[in-house]
mmCIF file of the C-alpha atoms, coordinates in Angstrom:
data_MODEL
# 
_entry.id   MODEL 
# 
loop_
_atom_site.group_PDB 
_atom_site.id 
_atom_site.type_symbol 
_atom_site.label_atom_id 
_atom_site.label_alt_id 
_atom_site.label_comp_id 
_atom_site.label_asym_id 
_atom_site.label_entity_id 
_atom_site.label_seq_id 
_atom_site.pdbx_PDB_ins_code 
_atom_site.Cartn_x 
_atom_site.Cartn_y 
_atom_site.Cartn_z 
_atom_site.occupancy 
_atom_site.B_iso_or_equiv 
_atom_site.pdbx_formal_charge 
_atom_site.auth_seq_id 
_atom_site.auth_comp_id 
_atom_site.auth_asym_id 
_atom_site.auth_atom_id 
_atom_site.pdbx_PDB_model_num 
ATOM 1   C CA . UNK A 1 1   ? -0.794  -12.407 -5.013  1.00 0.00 ? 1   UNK A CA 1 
ATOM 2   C CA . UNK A 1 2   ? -2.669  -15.177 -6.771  1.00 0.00 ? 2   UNK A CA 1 
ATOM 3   C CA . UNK A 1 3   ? -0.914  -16.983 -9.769  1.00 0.00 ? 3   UNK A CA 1 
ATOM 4   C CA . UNK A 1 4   ? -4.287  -16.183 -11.354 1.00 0.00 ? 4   UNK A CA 1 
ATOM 5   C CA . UNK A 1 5   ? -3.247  -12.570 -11.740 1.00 0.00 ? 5   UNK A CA 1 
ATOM 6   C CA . UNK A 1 6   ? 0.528   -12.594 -12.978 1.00 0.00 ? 6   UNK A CA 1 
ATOM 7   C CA . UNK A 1 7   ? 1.654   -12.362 -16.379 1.00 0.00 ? 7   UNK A CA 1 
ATOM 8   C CA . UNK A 1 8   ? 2.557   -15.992 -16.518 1.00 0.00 ? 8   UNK A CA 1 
ATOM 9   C CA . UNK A 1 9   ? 2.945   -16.370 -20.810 1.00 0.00 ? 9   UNK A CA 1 
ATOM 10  C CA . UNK A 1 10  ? 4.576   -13.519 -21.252 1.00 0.00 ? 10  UNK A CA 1 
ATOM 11  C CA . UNK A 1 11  ? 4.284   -13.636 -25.321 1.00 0.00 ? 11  UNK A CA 1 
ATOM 12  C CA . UNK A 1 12  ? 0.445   -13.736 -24.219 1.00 0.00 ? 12  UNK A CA 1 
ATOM 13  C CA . UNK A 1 13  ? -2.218  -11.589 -25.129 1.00 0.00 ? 13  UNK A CA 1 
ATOM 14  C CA . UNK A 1 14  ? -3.808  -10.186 -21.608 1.00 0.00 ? 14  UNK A CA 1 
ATOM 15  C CA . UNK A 1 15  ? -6.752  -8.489  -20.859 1.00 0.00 ? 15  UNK A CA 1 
ATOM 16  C CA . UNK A 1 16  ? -6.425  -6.052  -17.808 1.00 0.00 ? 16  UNK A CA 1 
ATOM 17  C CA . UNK A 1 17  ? -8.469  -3.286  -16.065 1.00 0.00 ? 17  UNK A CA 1 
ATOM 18  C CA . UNK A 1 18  ? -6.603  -0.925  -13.409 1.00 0.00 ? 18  UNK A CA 1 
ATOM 19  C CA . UNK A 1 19  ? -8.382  1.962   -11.634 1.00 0.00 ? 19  UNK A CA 1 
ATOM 20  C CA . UNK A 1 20  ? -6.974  5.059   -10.151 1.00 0.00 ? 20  UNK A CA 1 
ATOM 21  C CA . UNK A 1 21  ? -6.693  4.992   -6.401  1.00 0.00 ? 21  UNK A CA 1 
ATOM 22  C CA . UNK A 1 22  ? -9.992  5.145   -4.998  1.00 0.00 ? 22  UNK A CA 1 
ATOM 23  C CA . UNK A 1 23  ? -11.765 4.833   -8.087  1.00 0.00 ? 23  UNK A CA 1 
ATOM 24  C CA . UNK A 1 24  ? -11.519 9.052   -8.513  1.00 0.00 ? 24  UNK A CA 1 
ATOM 25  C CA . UNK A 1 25  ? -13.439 10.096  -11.578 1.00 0.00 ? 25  UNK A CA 1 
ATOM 26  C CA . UNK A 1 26  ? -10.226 11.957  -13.399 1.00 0.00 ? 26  UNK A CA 1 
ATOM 27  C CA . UNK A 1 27  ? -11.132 11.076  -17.120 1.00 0.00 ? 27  UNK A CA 1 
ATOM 28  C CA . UNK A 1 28  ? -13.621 14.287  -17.221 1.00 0.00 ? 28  UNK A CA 1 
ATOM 29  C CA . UNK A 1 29  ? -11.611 16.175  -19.592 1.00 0.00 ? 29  UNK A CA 1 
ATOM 30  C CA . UNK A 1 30  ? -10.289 15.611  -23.013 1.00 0.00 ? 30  UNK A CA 1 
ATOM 31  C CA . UNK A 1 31  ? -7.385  16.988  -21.934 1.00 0.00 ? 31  UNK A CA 1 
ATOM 32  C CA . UNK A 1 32  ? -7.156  13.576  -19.545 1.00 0.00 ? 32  UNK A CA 1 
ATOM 33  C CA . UNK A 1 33  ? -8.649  11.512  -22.336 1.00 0.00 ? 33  UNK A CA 1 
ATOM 34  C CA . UNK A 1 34  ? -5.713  12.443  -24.721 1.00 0.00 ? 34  UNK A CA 1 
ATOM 35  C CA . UNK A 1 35  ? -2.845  12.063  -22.230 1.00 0.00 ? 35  UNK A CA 1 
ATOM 36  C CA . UNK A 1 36  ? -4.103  8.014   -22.382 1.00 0.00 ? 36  UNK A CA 1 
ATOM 37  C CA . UNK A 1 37  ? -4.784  7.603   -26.003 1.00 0.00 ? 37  UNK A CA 1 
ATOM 38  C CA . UNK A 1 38  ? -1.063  9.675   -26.752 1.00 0.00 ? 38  UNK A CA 1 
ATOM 39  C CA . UNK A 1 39  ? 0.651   7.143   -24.067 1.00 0.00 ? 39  UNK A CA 1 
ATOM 40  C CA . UNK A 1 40  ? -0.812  3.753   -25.448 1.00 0.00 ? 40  UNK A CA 1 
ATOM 41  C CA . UNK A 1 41  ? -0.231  5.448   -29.093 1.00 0.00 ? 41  UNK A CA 1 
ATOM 42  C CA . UNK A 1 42  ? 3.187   5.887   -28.191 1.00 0.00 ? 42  UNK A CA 1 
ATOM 43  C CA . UNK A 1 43  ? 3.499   2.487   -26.309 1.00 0.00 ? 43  UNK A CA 1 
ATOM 44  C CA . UNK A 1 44  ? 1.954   0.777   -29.810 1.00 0.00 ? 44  UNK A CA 1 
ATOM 45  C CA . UNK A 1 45  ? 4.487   2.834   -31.939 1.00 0.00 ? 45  UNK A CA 1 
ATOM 46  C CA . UNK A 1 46  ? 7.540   2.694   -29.903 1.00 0.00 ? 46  UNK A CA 1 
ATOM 47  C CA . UNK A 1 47  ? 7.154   -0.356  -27.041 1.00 0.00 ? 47  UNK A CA 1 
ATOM 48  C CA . UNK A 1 48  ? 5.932   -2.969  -28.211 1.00 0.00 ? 48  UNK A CA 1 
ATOM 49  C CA . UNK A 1 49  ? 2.772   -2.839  -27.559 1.00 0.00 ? 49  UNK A CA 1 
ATOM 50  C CA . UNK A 1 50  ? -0.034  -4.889  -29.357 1.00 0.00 ? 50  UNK A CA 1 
ATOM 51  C CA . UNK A 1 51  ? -3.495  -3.156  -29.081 1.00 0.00 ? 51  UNK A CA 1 
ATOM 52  C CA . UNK A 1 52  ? -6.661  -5.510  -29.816 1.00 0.00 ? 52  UNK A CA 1 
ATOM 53  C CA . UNK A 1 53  ? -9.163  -3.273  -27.307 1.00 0.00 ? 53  UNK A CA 1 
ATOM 54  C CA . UNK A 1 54  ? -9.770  -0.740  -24.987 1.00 0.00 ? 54  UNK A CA 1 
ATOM 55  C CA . UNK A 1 55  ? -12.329 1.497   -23.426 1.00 0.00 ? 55  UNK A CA 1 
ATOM 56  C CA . UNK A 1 56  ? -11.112 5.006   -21.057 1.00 0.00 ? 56  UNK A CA 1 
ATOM 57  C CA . UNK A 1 57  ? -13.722 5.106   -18.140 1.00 0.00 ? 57  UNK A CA 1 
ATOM 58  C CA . UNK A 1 58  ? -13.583 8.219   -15.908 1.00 0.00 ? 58  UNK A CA 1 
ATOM 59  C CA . UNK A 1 59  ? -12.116 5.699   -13.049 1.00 0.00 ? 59  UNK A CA 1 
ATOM 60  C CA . UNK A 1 60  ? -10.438 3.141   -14.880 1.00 0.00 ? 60  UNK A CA 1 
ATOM 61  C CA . UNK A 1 61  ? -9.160  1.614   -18.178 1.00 0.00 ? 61  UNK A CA 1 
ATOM 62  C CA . UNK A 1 62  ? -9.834  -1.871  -19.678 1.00 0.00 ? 62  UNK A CA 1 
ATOM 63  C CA . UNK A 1 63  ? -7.092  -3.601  -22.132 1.00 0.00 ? 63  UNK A CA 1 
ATOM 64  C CA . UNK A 1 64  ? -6.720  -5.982  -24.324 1.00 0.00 ? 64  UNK A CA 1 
ATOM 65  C CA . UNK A 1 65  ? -3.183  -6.329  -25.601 1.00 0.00 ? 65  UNK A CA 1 
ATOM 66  C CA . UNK A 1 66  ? -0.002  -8.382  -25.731 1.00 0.00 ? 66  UNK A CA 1 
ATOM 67  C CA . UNK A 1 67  ? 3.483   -7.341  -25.307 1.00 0.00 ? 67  UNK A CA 1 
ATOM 68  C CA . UNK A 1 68  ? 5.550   -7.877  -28.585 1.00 0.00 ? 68  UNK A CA 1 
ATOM 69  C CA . UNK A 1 69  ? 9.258   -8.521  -27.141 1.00 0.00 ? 69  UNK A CA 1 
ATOM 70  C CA . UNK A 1 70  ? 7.549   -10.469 -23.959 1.00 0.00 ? 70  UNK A CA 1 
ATOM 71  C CA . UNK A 1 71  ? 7.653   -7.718  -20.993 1.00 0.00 ? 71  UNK A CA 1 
ATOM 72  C CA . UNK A 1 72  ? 3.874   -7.478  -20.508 1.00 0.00 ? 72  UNK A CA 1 
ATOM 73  C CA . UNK A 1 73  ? 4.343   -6.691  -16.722 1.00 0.00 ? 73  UNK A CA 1 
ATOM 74  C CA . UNK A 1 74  ? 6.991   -3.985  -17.599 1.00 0.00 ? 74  UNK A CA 1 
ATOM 75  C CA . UNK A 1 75  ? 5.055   -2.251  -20.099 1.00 0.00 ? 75  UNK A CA 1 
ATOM 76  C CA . UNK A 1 76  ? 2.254   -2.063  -18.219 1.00 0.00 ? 76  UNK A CA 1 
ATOM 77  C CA . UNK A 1 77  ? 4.265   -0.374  -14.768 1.00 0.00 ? 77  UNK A CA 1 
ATOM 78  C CA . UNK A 1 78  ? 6.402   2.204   -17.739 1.00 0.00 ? 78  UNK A CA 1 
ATOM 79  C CA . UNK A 1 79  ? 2.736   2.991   -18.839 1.00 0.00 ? 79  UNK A CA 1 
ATOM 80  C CA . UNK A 1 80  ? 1.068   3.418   -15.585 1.00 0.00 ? 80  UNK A CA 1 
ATOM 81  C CA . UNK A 1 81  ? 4.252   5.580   -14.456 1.00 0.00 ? 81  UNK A CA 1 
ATOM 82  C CA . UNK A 1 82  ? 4.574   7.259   -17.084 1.00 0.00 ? 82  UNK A CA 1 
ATOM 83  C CA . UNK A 1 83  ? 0.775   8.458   -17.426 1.00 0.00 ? 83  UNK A CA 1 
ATOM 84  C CA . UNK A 1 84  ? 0.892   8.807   -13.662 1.00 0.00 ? 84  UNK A CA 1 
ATOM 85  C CA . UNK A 1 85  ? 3.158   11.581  -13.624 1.00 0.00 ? 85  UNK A CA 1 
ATOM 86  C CA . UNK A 1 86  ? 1.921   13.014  -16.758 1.00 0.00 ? 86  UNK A CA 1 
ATOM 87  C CA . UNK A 1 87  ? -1.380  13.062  -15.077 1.00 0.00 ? 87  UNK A CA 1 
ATOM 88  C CA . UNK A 1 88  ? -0.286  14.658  -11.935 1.00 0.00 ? 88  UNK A CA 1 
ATOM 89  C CA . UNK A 1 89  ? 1.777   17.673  -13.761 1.00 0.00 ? 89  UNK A CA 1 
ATOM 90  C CA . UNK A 1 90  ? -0.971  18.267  -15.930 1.00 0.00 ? 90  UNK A CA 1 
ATOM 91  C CA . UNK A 1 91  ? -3.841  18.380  -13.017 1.00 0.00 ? 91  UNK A CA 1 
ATOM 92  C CA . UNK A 1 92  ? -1.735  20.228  -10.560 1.00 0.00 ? 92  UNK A CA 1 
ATOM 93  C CA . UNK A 1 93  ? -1.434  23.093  -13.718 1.00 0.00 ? 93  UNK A CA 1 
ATOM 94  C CA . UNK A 1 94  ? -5.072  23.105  -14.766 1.00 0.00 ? 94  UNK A CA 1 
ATOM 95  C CA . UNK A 1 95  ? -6.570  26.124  -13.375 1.00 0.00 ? 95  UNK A CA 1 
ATOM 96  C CA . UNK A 1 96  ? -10.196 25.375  -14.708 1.00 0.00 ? 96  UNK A CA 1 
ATOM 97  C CA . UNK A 1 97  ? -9.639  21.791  -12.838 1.00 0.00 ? 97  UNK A CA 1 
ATOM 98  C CA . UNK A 1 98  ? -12.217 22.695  -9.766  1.00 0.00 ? 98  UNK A CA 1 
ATOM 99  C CA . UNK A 1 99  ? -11.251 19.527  -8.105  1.00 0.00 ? 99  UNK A CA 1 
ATOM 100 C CA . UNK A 1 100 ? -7.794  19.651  -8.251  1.00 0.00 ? 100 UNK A CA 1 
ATOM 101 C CA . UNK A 1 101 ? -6.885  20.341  -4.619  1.00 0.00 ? 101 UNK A CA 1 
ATOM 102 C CA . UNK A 1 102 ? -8.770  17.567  -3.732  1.00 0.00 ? 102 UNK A CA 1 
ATOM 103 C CA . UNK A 1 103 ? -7.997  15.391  -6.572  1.00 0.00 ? 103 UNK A CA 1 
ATOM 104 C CA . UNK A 1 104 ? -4.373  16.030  -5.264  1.00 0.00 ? 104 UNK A CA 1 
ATOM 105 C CA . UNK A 1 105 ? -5.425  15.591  -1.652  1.00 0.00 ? 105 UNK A CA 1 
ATOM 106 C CA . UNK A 1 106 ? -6.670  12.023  -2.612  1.00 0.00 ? 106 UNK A CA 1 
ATOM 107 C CA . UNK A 1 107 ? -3.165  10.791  -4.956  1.00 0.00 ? 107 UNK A CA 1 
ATOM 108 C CA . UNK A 1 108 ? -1.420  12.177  -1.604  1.00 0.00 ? 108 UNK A CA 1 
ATOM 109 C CA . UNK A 1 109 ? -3.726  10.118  0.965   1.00 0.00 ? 109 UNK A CA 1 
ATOM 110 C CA . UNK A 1 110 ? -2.663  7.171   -0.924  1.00 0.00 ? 110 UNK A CA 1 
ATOM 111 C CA . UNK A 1 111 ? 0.579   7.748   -1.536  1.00 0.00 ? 111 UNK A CA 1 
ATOM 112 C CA . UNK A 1 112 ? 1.015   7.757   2.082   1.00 0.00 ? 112 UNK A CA 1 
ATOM 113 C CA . UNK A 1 113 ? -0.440  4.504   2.462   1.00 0.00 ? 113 UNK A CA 1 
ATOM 114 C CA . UNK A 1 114 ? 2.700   3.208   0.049   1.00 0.00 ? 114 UNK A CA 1 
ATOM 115 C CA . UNK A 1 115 ? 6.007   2.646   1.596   1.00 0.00 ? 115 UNK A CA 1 
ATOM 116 C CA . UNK A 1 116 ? 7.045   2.633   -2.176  1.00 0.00 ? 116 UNK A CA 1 
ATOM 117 C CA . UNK A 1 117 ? 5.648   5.777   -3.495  1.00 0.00 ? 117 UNK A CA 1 
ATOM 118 C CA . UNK A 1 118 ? 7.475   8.950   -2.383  1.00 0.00 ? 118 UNK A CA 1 
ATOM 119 C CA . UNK A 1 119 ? 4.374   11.254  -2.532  1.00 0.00 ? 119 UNK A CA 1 
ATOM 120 C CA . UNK A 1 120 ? 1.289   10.915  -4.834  1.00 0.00 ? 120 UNK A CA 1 
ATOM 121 C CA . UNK A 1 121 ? -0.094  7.453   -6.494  1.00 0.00 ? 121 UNK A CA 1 
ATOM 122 C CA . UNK A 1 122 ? -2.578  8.079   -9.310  1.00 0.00 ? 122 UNK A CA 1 
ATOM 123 C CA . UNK A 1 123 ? -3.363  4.509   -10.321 1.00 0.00 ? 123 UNK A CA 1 
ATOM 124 C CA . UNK A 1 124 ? -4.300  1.565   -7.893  1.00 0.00 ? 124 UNK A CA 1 
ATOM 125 C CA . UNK A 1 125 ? -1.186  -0.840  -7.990  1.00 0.00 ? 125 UNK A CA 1 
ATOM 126 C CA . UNK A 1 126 ? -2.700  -3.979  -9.329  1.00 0.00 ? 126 UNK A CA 1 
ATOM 127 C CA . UNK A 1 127 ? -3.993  -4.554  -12.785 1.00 0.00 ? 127 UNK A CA 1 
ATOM 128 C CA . UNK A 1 128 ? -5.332  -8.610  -12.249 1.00 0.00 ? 128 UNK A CA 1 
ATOM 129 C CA . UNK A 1 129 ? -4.388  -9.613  -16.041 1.00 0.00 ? 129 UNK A CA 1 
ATOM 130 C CA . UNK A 1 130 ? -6.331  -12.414 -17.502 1.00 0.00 ? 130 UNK A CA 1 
ATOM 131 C CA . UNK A 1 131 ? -4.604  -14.416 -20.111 1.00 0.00 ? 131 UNK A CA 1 
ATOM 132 C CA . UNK A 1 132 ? -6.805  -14.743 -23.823 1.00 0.00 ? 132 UNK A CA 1 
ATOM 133 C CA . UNK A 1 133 ? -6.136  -18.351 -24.083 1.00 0.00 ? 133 UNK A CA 1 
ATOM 134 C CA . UNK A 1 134 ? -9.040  -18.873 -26.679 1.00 0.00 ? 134 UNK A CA 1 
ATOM 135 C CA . UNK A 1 135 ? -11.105 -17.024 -29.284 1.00 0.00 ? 135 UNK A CA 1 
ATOM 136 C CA . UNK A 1 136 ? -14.103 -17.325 -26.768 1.00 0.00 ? 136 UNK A CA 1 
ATOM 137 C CA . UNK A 1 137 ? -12.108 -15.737 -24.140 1.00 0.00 ? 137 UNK A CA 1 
ATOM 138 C CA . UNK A 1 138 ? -11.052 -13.061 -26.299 1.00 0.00 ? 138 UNK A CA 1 
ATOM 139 C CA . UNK A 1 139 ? -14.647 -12.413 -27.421 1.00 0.00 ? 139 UNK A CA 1 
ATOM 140 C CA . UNK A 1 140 ? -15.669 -12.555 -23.867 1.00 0.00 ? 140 UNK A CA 1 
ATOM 141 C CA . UNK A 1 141 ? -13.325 -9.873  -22.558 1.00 0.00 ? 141 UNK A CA 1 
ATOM 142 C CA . UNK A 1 142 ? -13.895 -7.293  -26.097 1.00 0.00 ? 142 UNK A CA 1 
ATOM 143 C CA . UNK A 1 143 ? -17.184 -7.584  -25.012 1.00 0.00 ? 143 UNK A CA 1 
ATOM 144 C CA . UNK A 1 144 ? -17.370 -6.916  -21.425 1.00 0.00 ? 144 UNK A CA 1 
ATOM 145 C CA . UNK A 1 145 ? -14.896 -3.853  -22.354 1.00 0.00 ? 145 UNK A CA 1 
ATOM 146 C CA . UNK A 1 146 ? -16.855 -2.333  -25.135 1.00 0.00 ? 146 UNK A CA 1 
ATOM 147 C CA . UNK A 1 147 ? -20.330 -3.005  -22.947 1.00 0.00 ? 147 UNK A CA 1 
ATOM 148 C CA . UNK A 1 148 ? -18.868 -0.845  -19.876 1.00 0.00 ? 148 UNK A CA 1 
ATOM 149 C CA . UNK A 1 149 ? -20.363 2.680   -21.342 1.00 0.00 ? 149 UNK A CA 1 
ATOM 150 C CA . UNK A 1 150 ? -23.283 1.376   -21.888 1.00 0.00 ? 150 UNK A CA 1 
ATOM 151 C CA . UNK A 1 151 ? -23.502 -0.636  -18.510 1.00 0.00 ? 151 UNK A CA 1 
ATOM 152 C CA . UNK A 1 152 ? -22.282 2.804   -16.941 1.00 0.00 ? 152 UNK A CA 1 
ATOM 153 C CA . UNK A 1 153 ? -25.003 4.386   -18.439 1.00 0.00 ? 153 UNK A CA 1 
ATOM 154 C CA . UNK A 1 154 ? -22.902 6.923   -20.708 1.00 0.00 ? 154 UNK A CA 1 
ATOM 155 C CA . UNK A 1 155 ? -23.832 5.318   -23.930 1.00 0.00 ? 155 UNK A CA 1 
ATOM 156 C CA . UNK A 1 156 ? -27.091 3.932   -25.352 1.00 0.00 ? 156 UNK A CA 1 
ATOM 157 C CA . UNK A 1 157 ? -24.496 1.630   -27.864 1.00 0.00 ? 157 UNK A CA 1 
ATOM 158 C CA . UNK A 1 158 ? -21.109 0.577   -27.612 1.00 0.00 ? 158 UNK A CA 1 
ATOM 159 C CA . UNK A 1 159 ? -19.299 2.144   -30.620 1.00 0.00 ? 159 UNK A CA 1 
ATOM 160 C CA . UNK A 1 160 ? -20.979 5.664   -29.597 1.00 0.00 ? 160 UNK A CA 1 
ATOM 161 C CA . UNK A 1 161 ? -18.394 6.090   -26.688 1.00 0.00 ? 161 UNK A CA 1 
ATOM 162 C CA . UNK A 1 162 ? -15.230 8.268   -28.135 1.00 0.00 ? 162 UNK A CA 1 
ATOM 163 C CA . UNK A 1 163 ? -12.949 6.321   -25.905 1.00 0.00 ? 163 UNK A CA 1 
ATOM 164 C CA . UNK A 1 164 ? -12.899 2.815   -27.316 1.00 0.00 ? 164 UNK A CA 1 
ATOM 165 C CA . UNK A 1 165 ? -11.896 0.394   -29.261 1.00 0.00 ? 165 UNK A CA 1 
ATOM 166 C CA . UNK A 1 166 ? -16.054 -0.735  -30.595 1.00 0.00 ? 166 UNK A CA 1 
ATOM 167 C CA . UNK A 1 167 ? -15.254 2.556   -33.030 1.00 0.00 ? 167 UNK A CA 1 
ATOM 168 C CA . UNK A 1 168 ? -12.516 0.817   -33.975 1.00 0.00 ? 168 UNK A CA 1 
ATOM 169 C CA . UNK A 1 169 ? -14.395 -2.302  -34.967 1.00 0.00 ? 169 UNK A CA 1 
ATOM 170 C CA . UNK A 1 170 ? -17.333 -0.758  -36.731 1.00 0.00 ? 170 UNK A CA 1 
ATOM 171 C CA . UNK A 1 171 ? -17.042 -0.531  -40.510 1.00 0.00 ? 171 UNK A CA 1 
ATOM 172 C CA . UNK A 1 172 ? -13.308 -0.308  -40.512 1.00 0.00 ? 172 UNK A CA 1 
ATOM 173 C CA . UNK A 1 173 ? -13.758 3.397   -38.742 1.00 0.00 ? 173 UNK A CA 1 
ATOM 174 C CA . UNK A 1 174 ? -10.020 3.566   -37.225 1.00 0.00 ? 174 UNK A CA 1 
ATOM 175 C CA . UNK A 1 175 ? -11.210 5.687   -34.277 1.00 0.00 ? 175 UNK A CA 1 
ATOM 176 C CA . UNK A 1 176 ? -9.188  7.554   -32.030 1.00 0.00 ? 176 UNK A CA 1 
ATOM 177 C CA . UNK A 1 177 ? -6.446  5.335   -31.488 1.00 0.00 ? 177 UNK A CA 1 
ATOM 178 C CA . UNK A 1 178 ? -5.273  2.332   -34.325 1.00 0.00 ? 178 UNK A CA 1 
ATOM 179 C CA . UNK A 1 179 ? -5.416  -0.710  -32.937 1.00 0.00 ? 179 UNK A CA 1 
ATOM 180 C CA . UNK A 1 180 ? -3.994  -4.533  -33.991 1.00 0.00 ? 180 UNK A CA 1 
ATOM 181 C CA . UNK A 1 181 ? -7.666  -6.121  -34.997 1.00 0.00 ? 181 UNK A CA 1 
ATOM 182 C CA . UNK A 1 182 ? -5.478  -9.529  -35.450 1.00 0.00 ? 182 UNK A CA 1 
ATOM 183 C CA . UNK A 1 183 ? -4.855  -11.840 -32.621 1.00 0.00 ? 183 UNK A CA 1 
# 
């Protein structure tokens, strides 16, 4: 793997995206959408974790963020296993979920594909973090995460999509999820 994508300043604020595997629309349901927002709650409350932006897409979330005690890299693989399993239990259960044998079909397909993964992977392995060395950077990255609604075409403005951080940064509206509006 590239240096470029390693969590090389570990008391660093990051901005990463990961996807699950093959970029599977799963965030259709609020049910989905509140398993994530719960888990980074709980990972700002109780791990460490420094929240400064995010946006849920159906395939894949963007974050801003910075590990308090210095285990970026660790937080981010308890987070992605934790939601992963979460994820799975919850899918394989929901009987209004019409996609869920093949939604299941899919996490197993890759899972295959991974000596390391005993049956299902949810979430693509990687998560290329980009160190916020500047205020520009920052700015940059806030941006291109807030703008991905509205790229996707879900959103005609930023702060209208439920599952971000812009909420958070319009008229001191807290949003769903608190976040740490200080770098």
């Amino acid at each position: 793997m590239s240096r470029k994508y390693k969590f090389n300043e570990k008391e660093g604020a990051y901005f990463i995206s990961f996807a699950t595997v093959f970029w599977i629309d799963v965030f259709t349901r609020i049910e989905y959408f509140d398993i994530i927002i719960e888990s980074l709650d709980y990972c700002r409350k109780n791990k460490s974790m420094i929240i400064f932006g995010y946006c849920i897409m159906p395939s894949h979330i963007h974050l801003i963020f910075r590990s308090e005690n210095g285990k970026p890299s660790e937080l981010i693989r308890d987070f992605k296993g934790f939601t992963s399993k979460k994820m799975l239990n919850v899918i394989k259960e929901n009987q209004q979920e019409s996609r869920r044998d093949w939604m299941l079909w899919m996490f197993k397909k890759a899972g295959s594909k991974k000596s390391n993964v005993t049956e299902y992977q949810f979430w693509q392995q990687h998560n290329h973090p980009i160190e916020i060395w500047s205020l520009k950077v920052f700015e940059q990255k806030l941006e291109y995460t807030h703008k991905n609604p509205v790229e996707a075409g879900f959103v005609m403005e930023p702060w209208e999509w439920k599952y971000s951080s812009a909420r958070n940064y319009c008229d001191d509206y807290d949003g769903i999820l608190k976040i740490d509006v200080n770098l």
